[in-house]
N, C-alpha and C positions, 0 to 999 in steps of 0.2 A: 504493500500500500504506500509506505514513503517513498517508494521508488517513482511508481505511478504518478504518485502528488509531484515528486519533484520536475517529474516531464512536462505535467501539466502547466505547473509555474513558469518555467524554462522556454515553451512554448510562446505561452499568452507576453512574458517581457520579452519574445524576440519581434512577434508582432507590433505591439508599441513600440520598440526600436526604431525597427522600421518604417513604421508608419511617422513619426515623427523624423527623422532621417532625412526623409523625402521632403516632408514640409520645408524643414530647415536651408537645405542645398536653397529648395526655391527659393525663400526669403531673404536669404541672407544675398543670394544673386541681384534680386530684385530691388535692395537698398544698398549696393555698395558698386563703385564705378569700376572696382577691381573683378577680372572674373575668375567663379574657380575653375582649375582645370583638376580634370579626374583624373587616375592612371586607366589606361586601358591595356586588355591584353596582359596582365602577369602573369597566365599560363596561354596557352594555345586554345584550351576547352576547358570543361567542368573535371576534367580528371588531370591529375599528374601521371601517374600512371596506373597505378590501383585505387590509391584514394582519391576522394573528392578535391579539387582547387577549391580558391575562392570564385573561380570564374563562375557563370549559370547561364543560360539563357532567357536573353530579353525578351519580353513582354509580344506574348503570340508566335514564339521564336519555337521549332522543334527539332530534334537533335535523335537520329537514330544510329546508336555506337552497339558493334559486334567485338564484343573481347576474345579473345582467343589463347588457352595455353597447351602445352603438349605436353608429354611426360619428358621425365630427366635423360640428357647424352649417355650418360652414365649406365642405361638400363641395354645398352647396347645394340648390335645387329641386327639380334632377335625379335626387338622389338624399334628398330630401326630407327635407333635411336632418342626415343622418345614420340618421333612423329606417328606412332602405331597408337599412342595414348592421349586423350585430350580434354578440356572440358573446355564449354563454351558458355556465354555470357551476353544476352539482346535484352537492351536495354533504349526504351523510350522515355526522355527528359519533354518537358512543355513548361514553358516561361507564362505562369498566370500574370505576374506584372515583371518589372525591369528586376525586382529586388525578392521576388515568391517564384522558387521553381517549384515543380514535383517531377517523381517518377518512377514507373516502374519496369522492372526486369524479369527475367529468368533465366536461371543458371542448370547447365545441365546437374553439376556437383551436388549430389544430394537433392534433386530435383527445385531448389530450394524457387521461392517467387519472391519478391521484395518487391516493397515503396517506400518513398524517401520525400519529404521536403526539406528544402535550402532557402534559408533567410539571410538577405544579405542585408549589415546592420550598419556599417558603415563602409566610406571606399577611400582609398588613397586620392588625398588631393592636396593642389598647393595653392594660391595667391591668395583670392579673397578668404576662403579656407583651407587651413593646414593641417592634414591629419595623417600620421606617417605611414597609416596600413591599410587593408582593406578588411575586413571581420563579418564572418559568415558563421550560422550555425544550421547542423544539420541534423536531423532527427529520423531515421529509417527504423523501419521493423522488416524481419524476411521469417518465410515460412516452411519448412520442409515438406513435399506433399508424396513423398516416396512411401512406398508400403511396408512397413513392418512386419515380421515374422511373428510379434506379440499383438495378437489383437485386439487389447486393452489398449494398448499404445496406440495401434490407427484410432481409436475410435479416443483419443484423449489430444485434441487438438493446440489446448493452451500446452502442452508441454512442446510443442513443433514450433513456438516461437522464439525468436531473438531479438533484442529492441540495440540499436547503436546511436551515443548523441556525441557529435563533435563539435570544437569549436575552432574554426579556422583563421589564424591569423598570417598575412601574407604578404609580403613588400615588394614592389618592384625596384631596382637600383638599374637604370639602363638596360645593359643584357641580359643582367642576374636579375632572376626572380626565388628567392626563398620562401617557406612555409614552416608553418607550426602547427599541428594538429592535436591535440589534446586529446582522447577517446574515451569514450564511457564503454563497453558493451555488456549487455545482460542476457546471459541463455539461460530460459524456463528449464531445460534438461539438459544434463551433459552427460558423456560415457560410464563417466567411474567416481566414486566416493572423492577420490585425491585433484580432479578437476573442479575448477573454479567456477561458480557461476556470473561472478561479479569480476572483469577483467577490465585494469586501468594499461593502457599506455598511449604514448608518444612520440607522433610522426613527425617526422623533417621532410623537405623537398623539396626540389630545387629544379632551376632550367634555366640553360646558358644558351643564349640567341643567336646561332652562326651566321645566319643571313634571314631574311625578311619569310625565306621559308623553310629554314631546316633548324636545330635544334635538339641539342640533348638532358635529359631529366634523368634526375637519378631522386630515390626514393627509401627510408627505411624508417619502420617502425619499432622503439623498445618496447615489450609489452611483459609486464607484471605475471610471467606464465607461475603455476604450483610448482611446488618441487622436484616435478615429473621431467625426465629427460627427455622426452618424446616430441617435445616443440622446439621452435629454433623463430628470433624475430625475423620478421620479411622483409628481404634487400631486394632491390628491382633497378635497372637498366635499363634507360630506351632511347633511342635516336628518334626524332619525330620529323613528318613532311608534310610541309600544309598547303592543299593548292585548292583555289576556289573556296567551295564550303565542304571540303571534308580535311580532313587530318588522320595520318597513320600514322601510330609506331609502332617498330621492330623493337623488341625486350626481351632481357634476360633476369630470369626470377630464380628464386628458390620456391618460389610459391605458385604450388597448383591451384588451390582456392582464389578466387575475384573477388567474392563477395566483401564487406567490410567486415561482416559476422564471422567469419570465416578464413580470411587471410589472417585478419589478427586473433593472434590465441587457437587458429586453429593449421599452422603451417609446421611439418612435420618435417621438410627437409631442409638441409644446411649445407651453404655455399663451401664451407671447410670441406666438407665431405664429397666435394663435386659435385652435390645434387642441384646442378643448373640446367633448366627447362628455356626451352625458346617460345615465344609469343607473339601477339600482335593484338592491336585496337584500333578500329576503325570508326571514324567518326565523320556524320553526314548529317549538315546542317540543314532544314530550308525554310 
């Protein structure tokens, strides 16, 4: 129930943020001869690579991205390298105003379906106003809809949920754009007594500008795992290319999972150990 509550509060002050946010930019434009300029563009899209940017899309704006990873080099030959194994990720974003996304997905991995809104509460901007970052928060829940071999468990739906709240803060400096992610995530069920259901950590991310269209993000979350050796935090890799209105990158992960639920607190392989998988995400705006 405090959890519940806390969402709810969390929620309702991102709304007034926002909504007053808005007012402000206008007013303050409107009585002062100086004008503000915003940052644009600190990421390419809505994702760095796995996580959420501060970016969203604008108001009637829709964005359909196909994630993509394949199993570890490491698995060899036999399994050809990894590209014999895969899990995918289609996800539909829609801009209800400049500052309210939503959106939902599904991921092959655990069949799971998610939705998400993104409130952005403030932006980088400098003259008439000076504000040094841009701050989003975001609030998703995903649902596992795979069948059970325990039939008490198909038919016990609140244990198939995860809720994740982040809060994003993010600077542009020229070509460098870095990031701070903060994570809440909550799973209803987890595997075993010694796993967590209550998982804190914290994401960095970043993107170095080559040129007007190319680009490379690199990506890692610390995450608060139990005592269990069976996890490893998620490093990611990507070169990106942006032409028109879509965007690709090429990526190299430890992590099979996409999800937010799921990548963090729930990535089992580690870079030390050569479990590196190759990927891709595609993003098409219109």
């Amino acid at each position: 129930m405090k959890l519940k509550f806390i969402a709810t509060i969390l929620f309702f002050i991102t709304l007034i943020f926002s909504a007053s946010a808005q007012d402000l930019d206008a007013l303050l434009d409107e009585e002062t001869d100086e004008i503000t300029d915003y940052s644009i563009a600190t990421f390419l899209n809505s994702r760095i690579i796995n996580g959420h940017s501060v970016e969203q899309m604008p108001k009637n704006g829709l964005d359909f991205r196909i994630a993509h990873r394949f199993g570890t080099f490491n698995e060899g030959g036999k399994e050809f390298y990894g590209l014999d194994e895969s899990n995918s990720y289609f996800v539909l974003d829609y801009g209800i105003t400049d500052r309210i996304m939503v959106g939902v997905g599904r991921a092959t991995l655990n069949k799971l379906a998610t939705g998400y809104l993104k409130f952005k509460i403030f932006r980088q901007s400098s003259g008439a106003v000076n504000f040094p970052m841009s701050i989003s928060f975001l609030t998703s829940a995903s649902a596992t809809t795979k069948t059970y071999s325990d039939e008490v468990r198909n038919d016990d739906f609140i244990s198939r949920l995860d809720y994740t709240y982040q809060l994003l803060l993010a600077r542009k400096m020229n070509k460098v754009s870095v990031q701070l992610s903060p994570t809440f995530v909550h799973r209803n069920l987890v595997d075993t007594k010694e796993d967590l259901n209550n998982i804190a950590a914290l994401g960095i991310g970043g993107r170095y500008k080559i040129t007007s269209k190319w680009a490379v993000n690199a990506e890692y979350f610390y995450v608060n795992h139990s005592s269990l050796d069976k996890y490893y935090n998620p490093l990611s890799f990507a070169v990106s290319y942006q032409v028109s209105h879509h965007v690709f990158q090429i990526l190299l992960t430890n992590s099979m999972p996409i999800t937010a639920n799921s990548f963090i607190g729930n990535t089992t392989h580690s870079w030390t150990n050569g479990d590196l998988r190759l990927g891709f995400n595609i993003s098409t705006v219109f």
